[in-house]
N, C-alpha and C positions, 0 to 999 in steps of 0.2 A: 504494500500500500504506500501510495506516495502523494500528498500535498491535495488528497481528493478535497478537505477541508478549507474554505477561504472565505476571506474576509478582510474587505476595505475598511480599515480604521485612522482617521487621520492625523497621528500622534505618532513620534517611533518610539522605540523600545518601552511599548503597552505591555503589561502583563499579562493576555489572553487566554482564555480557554472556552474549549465547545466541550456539552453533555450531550449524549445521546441517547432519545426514551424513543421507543419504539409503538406505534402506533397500535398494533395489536391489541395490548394488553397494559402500557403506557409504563412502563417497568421500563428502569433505566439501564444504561453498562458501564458496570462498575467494570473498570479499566485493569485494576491488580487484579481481580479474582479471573478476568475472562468470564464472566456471567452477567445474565439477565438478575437484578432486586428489586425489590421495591423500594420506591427512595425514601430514603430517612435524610433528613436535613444533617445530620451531625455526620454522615458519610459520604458527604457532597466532595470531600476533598480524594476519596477514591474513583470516582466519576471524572474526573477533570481531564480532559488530550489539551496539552498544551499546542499552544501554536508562535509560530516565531515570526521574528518581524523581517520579512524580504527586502525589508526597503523602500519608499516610492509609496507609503501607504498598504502596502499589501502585506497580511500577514496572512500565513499557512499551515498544517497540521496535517499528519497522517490518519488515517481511517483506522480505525481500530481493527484487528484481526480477526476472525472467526465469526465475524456478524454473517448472517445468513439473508438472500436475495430478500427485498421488502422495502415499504415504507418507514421511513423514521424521522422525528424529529429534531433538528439541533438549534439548541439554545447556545449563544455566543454571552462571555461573563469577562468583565472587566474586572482584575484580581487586586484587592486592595492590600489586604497582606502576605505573609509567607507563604499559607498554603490557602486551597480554594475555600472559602466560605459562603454560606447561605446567604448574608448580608451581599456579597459581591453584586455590581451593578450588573443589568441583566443591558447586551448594546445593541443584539439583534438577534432575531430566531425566526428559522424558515424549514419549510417542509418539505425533505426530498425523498427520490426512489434509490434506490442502493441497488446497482444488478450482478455484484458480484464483483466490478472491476469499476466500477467510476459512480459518481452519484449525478441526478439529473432533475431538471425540478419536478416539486410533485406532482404539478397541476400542469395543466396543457391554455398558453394566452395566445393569441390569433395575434399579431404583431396587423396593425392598421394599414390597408391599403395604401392611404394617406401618408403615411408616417414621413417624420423629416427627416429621418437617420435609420438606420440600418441595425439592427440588434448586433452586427460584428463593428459597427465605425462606435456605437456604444461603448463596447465591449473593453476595445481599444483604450478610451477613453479612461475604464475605470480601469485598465491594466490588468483585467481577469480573465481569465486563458480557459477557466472551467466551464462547463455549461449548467451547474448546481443553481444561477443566481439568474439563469434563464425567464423562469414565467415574470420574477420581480422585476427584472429589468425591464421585458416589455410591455409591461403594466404601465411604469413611468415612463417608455417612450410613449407608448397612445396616450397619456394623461399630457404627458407637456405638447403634444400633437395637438391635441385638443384645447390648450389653453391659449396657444400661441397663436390659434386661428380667432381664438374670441380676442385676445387682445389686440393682434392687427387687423381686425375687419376684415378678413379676405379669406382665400378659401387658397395653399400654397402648392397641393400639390393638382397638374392637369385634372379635368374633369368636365363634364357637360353639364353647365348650367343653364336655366329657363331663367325671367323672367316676366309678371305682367303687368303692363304699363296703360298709359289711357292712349288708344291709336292714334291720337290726333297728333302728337308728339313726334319730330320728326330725327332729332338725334337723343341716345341715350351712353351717358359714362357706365361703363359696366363694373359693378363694385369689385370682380374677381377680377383680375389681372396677371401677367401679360393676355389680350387676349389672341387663342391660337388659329380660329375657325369662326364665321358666323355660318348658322345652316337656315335662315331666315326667319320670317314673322308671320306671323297668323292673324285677322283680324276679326272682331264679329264676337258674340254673345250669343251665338246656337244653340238649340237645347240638342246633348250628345246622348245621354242618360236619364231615363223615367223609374225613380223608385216608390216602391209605397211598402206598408205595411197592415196588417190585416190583424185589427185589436181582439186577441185573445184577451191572456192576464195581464197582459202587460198595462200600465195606468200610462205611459210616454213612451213614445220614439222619435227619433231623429237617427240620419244619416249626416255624415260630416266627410267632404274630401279633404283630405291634409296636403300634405306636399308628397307624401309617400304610399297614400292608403286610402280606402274609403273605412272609415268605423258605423260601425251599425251597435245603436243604444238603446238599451229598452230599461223601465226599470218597473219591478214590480214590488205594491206597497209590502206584499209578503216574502218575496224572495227576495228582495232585491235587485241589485241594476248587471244587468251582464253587457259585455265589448265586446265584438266580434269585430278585429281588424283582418280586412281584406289589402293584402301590396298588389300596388301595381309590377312590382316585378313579376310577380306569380299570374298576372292578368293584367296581358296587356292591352289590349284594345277595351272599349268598351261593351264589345258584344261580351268578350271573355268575362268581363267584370258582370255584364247580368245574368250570365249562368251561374257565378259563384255568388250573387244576391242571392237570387232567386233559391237557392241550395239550403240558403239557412232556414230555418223554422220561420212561421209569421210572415217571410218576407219575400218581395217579387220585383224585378225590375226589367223592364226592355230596354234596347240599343236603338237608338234613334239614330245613329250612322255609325255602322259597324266603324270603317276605318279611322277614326280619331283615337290615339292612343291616349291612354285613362290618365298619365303625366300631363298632359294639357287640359283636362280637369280645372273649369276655376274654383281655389278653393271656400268653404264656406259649410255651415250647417243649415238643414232643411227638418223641419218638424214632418215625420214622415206617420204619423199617429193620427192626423185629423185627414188624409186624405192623399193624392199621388202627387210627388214633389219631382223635382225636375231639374238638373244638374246640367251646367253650360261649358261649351268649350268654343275658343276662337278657331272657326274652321276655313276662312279665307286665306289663301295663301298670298302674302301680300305684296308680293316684288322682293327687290335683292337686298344685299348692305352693302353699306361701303365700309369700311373698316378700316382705323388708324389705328395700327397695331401696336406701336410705342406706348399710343397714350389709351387705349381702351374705348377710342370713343367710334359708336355705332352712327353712321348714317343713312337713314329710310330710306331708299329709292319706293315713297310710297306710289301703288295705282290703287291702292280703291277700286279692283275691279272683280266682276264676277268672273267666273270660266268664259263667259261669250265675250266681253268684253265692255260690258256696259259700267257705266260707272255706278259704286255700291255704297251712296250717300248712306247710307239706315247705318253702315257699320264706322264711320269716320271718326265717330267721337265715343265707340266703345273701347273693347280692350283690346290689348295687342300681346303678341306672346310672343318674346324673343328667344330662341335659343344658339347659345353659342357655347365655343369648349375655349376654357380659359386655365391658366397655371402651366407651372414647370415641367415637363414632360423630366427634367434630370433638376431633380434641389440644388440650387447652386450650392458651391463647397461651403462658404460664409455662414449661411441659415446652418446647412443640415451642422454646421461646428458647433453653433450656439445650439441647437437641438442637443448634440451630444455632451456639449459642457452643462445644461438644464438639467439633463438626465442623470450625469454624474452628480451636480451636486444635491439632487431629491435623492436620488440614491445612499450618497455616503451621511444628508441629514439621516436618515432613519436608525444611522449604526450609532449614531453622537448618542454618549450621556446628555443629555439635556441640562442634568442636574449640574451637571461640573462645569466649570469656566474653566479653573485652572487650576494646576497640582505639584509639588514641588518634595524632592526629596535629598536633604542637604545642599549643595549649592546648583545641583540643576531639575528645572523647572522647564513647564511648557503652557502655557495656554489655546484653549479653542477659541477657531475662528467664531464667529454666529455664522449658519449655514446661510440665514435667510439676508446677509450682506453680500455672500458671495453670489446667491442665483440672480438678487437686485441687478451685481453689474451685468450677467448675462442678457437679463429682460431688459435693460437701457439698452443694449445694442440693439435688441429686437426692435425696437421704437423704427429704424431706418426703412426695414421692411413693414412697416403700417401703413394701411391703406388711409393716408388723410386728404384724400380726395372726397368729394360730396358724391356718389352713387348713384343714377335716376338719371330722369328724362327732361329735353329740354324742346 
């Protein structure tokens, strides 16, 4: 067994150690004896693998011997005196798989399509070569993924974005940026979709399109309210989407033009409980764009016109439905670095005592950073990458 055990701690020559109880039956291993106990607090210092300081932040420990293939848990303890004690601070504990020859984490995270970094350019970053610290890490890349987008208003990695604007509007700034494609506009206020619902026990209903779904709500004074979300990825069009209305209990809808895809959906809620409600999409296809791709801005080549070619005044000053694909097909290096310096320091905050600032013994001494001064400077870089442009139509 060699260095299966790791851990970022930002201090050198910490006095570390990891316990290991196993998930089973929650019984610890005690180290001298080679066995499974149950832990008693006053034999905490037979339990203890020490780990050493590599350097650079990283410390490391061997896997104890004769453990057999499984789940287990380890607890990381910062050692205040000679030997391990129950008092010792607890700095981080994570759940992994042990197959015999390396540990891996316990649980399975989808790392974000989106993502701004890479669970290896991460990885890098925290100087950790195992794959034990796997799911946590990409837990806080899709978290800082996720915060980075609400702080600079924009959406960073490529993707195909809609929006809907009032038609009459002839240029629109599109809030995502660079953008890479417009695939055009839609104009008009069509009825695409007819739903209703047929009042059993139910005391309400409504349907509601989202930007991802239609929900169907019913609620009853004695059962209560139940949600049935239907995705438009699972149905696309709107014929698709009245089959799988129609499917549920209580409830029935038609397609009033198959080909309109259920994403262009305007969204909104309809009280579908007093009678048959009726869900709209812009079904004009409204001429081209022009596009100034540096700066994001859309310009209408509007016609206003029908298929024959007449002009289609009734829809001039409804909605319009722009779609285009905007973002980075490749994260520039700058972001995805600030991504991975986020990630490291959410990461190595969770190992910190919290309680400690600083500690000293005879003439040398160390103090902690504050974690949340160090990811500050990372998020003032981000500031550069924020969309402070105004978004919308002009």
């Amino acid at each position: 067994m060699a260095a299966e055990l790791e851990l970022i701690y930002p201090v050198a020559a910490a006095n570390l150690y990891a316990v290991i109880r196993r998930h089973s039956d929650s019984k610890v291993r005690d180290v001298v004896a080679a066995a499974w106990d149950t832990w008693a607090d006053g034999d905490i210092a037979d339990y203890d693998t020490a780990l050493t300081d590599k350097s650079g932040d990283l410390y490391q420990g061997d896997w104890p011997s004769g453990i057999d293939a499984g789940r287990y848990r380890v607890t990381y303890y910062l050692r205040a005196g000679a030997t391990a004690a129950i008092t010792d601070v607890i700095i981080a504990s994570g759940d992994f798989n042990w197959d015999g020859s390396g540990l891996s984490s316990g649980s399975s995270v989808t790392l974000s399509e989106y993502a701004l970094c890479t669970l290896d350019q991460a990885k890098r970053q925290l100087r950790i070569t195992s794959s034990a610290w796997d799911t946590h890490i990409t837990e806080v890349i899709n978290a800082v993924t996720d915060q980075a987008e609400r702080i600079a208003g924009r959406k960073f990695k490529a993707r195909d974005h809609r929006s809907f604007i009032t038609s009459g509007m002839r240029k629109f700034v599109a809030p995502n940026w660079p953008v890479l494609a417009a695939y055009g506009t839609w104009t008009g206020t069509d009825a695409a979709l007819e739903v209703s619902y047929t009042p059993g026990t139910a005391d309400r209903a409504t349907a509601t399109v989202t930007d991802t779904a239609i929900k169907l709500y019913t609620f009853d004074s004695s059962s209560g309210q139940a949600v049935t979300e239907l995705l438009f990825a699972d149905n696309l069009t709107c014929d698709d989407m009245a089959t799988a209305i129609t499917a549920e209990t209580g409830w029935s809808a038609t397609s009033l033009n198959d080909n309109v895809p259920c994403e262009d959906l305007i969204p909104g809620t309809r009280d579908a409980w007093t009678g048959t409600v009726k869900f709209e999409a812009p079904t004009y296809f409204d001429g081209g764009v022009i596009v100034d791709l540096p700066r994001g801005m859309l310009t209408f080549t509007t016609s206003n016109r029908h298929a024959g070619g007449a002009i289609n005044r009734t829809h001039f000053y409804h909605t319009r439905l722009v779609k285009y694909r905007a973002g980075y097909e490749t994260i520039p290096d700058d972001l995805a670095h600030i991504a991975c310096e986020l990630t490291a320091d959410t990461f190595r905050a969770a190992s910190l005592n919290g309680n400690l600032a600083s500690e000293s013994l005879g003439d040398w001494s160390y103090s902690l950073g504050d974690p949340t001064v160090l990811a500050s400077k990372a998020w003032d870089r981000l500031r550069r990458w924020s969309n402070i442009r105004i978004g919308g139509a002009a």
